[in-house]
N, C-alpha and C positions, 0 to 999 in steps of 0.2 A: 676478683674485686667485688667489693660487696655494696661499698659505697658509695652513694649518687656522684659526688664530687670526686672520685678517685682516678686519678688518671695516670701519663705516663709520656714524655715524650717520643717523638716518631722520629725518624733516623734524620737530619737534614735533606730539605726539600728543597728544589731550586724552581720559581716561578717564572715564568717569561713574561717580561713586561717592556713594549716597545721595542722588541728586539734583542733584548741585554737580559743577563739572569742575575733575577735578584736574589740573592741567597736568603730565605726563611725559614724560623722554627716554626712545624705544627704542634699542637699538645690533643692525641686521641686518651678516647675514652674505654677502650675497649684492648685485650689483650689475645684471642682469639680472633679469627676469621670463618667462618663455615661458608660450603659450598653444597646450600641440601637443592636436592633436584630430584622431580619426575621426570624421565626421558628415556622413552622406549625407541627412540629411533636416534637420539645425540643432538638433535641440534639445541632443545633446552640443557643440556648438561654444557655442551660446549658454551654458551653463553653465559652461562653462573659460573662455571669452573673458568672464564677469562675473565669477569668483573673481579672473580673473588681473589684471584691469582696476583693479579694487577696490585689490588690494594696491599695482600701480604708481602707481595714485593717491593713495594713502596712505603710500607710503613714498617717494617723486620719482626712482622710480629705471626706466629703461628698459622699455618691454613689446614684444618680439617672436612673431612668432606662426609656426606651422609645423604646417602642414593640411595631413596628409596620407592626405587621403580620395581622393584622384585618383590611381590607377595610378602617373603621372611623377614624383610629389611622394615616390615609395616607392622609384625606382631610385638614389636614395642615400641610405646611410646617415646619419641626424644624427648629433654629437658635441658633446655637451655638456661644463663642465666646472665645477668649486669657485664659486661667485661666481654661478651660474645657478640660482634658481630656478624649474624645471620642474611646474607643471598639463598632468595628461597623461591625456584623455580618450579614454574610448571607450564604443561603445552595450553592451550587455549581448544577445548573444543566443544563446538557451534556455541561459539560466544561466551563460555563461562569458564569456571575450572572445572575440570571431570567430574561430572557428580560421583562415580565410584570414589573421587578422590576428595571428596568435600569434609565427611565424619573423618576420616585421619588428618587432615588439616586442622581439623577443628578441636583435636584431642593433643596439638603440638604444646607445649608448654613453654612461654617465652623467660616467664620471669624478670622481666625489665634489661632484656636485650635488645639490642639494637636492629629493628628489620628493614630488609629492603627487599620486597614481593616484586618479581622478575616472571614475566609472564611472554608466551615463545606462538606466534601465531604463521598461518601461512596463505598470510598475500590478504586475505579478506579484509577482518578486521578483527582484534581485540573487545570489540562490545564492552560488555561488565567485569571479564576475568577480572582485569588488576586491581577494579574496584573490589572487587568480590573477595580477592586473594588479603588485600592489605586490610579488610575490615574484619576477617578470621585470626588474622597475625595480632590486631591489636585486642580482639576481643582474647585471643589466646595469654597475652600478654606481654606482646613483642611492643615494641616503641618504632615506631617506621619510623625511617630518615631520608627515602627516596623510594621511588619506585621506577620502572622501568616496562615498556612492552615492545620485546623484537619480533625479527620476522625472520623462521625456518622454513625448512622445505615441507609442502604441506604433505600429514600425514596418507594422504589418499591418493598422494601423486607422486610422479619423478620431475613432473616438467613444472608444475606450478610452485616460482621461489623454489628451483630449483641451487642446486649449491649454497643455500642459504643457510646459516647466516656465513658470509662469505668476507673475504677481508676486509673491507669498506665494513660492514655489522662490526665489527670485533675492534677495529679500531674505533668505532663510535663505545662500544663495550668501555674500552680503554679508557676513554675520556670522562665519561661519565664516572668511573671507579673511582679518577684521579676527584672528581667533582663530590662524590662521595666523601673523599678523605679531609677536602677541606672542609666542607660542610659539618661536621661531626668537629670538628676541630674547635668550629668557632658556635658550639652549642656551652654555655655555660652552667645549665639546670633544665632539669626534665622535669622541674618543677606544674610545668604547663605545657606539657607536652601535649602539642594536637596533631594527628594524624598527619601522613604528609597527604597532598593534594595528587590526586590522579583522577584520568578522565573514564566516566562512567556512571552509570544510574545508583543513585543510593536512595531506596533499594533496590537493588539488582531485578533487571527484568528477566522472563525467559529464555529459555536457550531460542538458538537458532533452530528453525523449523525449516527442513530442504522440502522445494515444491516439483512436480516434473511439471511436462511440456506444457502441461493448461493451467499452472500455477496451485495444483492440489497437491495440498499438503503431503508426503509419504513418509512414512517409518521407517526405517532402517537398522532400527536399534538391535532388532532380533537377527542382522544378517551374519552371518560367520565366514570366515573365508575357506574354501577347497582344496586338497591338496590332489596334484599331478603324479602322471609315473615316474616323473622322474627323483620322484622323494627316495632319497638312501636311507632313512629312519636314523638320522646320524643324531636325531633330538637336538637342534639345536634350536628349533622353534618352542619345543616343551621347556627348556632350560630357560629359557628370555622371553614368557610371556607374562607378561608387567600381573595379567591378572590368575595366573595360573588357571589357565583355562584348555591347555594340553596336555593331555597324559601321556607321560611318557611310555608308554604301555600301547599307545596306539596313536602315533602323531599326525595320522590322519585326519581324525574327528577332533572336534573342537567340541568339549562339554560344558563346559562353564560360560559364563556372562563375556562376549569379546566387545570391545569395546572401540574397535575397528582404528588401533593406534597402528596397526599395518609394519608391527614389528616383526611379526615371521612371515609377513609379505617381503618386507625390503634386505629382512637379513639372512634369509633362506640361501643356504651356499648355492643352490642347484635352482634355485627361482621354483619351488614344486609349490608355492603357496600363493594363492590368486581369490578374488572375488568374481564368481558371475552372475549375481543376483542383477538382476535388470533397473532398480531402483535406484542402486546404491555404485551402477557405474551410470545411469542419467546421471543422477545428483556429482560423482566426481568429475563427468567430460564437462557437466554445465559451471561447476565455479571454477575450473581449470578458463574455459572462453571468457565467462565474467569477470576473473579478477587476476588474470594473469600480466596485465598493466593498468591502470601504470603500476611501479616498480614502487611499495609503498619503501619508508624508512623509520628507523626505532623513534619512538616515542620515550621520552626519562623526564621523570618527575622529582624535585627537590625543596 
């Protein structure tokens, strides 16, 4: 579809109103669905691939997907275009979106698609990300029509938002999809298209800066994580590091930029991958105590 006004009807939808279902037509605008996601440990992918699923199952129309957590999956640019819409995930970390991840976001091409920036946090808070995310999408060229920020299991932990996002997330996921589909229904022209509304500084402030015990600031940027004897060299950590930062040639060193998404910590068949830098586990035991309750919930913007 090339056409602003081009559209298509969606399969009948049935509303609930006061108990009783009302049988109604929607009219979308869009003929694809995608499901793009950064997610080195699943729980951003699980949350975009059940927003995006939902709607393609509710409206009979296409779902594609495009993951690009893996280095390779980032040496070319996507290009989307009118007729496409785009759920576009990413984790949230210390409050923004991955700055390794920011120049490929920013090179996405929307073409007057439809976006809706989905942004995956754990327990703390979302800060800027989604602002951050939905102001790249629309300078990219996307047209956001909602926005979204859940909550996974945090990357630095097992226990903080643990099992998250968990079936209470996925069924808020759901609803929001179905909010999604009406929403875009009853848009007539993108004649005046303005950004949708999500909470966050525009413009974005810093990342989060982690302090230890006297509140001084510490870096952790440089830590890498060590591997144990119990490593088989089976490369499953060099295969699945978002930033190709292990050689498979020697999976014990880490040479490249890590970025402490703690994917060959958590997906390590043999657990031989660990962090002991003394900063970088203050900083994890202290926002495991600080924000391990309360129990936040998604955030969706329309």
């Amino acid at each position: 579809m090339t056409q602003e006004d081009s559209s298509f009807s969606c399969l009948v939808a049935y509303l609930i109103v006061n108990h009783n279902f009302e049988e109604v037509t929607c009219v979308l605008k869009f003929h694809t669905v995608w499901a793009a996601y950064f997610s080195a440990t699943g729980s951003t992918k699980n949350i975009v691939t059940t927003i995006a699923t939902r709607i393609a199952d509710q409206t009979g129309v296409p779902l594609k997907v495009f993951d690009f957590t893996l280095p390779a999956a980032r040496t070319q640019i996507p290009v989307f275009s009118e007729g496409d819409l785009v759920i576009f995930g990413t984790p949230v970390y210390a409050g923004r979106v991955p700055n390794l991840l920011i120049n490929f976001i920013a090179s996405v091409e929307g073409h007057g698609a439809m976006g809706v920036p989905v942004v995956l946090y754990g327990n703390r808070s979302f800060d800027d990300a989604l602002m951050e995310l939905r102001n790249s999408m629309e300078a990219g060229g996307f047209r956001t029509v909602a926005g979204g920020a859940f909550i996974g299991e945090h990357s630095f932990s097992q226990t903080l938002a643990a099992g998250r996002p968990d079936a209470s997330d996925l069924t808020i996921a759901k609803g929001f999809a179905d909010q999604i589909v009406w929403k875009i229904a009853d848009i007539t022209s993108f004649t005046s298209h303005a950004p949708v509304f999500v909470k966050g500084n525009d413009p974005v402030h810093p990342y989060f800066r982690p302090t230890d015990q006297n509140g001084n600031f510490i870096d952790i940027r440089k830590v890498k994580p060590l591997t144990n004897e119990a490593c088989t060299n089976c490369k499953w950590c060099s295969k699945h590091c978002p930033m190709g930062a292990i050689p498979s040639d020697n999976v014990k060193e880490t040479t490249g930029i890590c970025i402490k998404c703690n994917a060959c910590v958590k997906g390590c068949p043999v657990e031989a991958k660990y962090f002991a830098d003394p900063n970088f586990l203050f900083h994890r035991d202290d926002i495991v105590a600080r924000y391990s309750h309360p129990r936040k919930e998604p955030d969706y913007f329309l």
